[in-house]
C-alpha positions, -999 to +999 in steps of 0.1 A: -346-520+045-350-482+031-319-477+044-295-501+032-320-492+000-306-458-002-273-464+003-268-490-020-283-466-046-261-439-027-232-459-038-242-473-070-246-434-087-211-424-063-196-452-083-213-446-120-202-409-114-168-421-111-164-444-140-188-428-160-179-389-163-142-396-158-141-414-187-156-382-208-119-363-201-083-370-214-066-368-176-089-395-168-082-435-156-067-445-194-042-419-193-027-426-158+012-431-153+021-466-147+022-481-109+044-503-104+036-540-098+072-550-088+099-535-068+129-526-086+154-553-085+132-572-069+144-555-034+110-555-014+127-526+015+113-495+029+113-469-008+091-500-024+063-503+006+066-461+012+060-463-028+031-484-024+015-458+006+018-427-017-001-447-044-021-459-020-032-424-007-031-409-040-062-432-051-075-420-014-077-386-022-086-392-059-118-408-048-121-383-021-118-354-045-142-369-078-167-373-047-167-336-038-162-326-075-194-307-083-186-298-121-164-312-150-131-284-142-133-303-106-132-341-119-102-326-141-080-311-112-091-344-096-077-363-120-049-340-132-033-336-092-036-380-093-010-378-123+009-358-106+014-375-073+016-405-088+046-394-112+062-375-081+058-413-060+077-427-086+102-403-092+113-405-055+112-445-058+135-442-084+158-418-066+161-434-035+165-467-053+194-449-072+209-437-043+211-470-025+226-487-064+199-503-080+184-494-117+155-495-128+158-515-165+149-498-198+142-514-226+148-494-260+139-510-293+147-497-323 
């Protein structure tokens, strides 16, 4: 019983660490990029599930990293290399999604 005791409270201040101090910095979760809930075209092949493993690991590592982060500069790098391998996942969607003629659509009002 102690120990399913400690490691629900274990988990419970792992996860209030996480939603709580990220929160405090401006590369944290309401500034991330976009993932995409949809293939492009609608084309469910290889670039859309290798897209979906790179975001996939991306929120690995994230997780990984804000666990290990022992002061605020860490949770930023944390948070800061997420944007950034999230961007790059999409950007080579994108490309290879390009390369094999499909667009992604862009809607420009104005």
């Amino acid at each position: 019983m102690l120990k399913i005791t400690k490691t629900l409270c274990f988990a419970f201040a792992a996860i209030s660490a996480v939603l709580g101090n990220a929160a405090l910095f401006a590369d944290g979760p309401e500034d991330t990029p976009a993932i995409r809930s949809a293939p492009i075209a609608g084309i469910y092949n290889n670039p859309w599930y290798a897209y979906l493993a790179d975001v996939r690991e991306a929120e690995q590592e994230l997780g990984s990293d804000l666990r290990r982060a022992t002061d605020a500069e860490d949770q930023r790098d944390a948070w800061e290399e997420y944007h950034h391998e999230l961007v790059d996942a999409d950007k080579d969607y994108v490309k290879e999604m390009r390369e094999r003629g499909y667009r992604a659509g862009r809607v420009t009002v104005g």
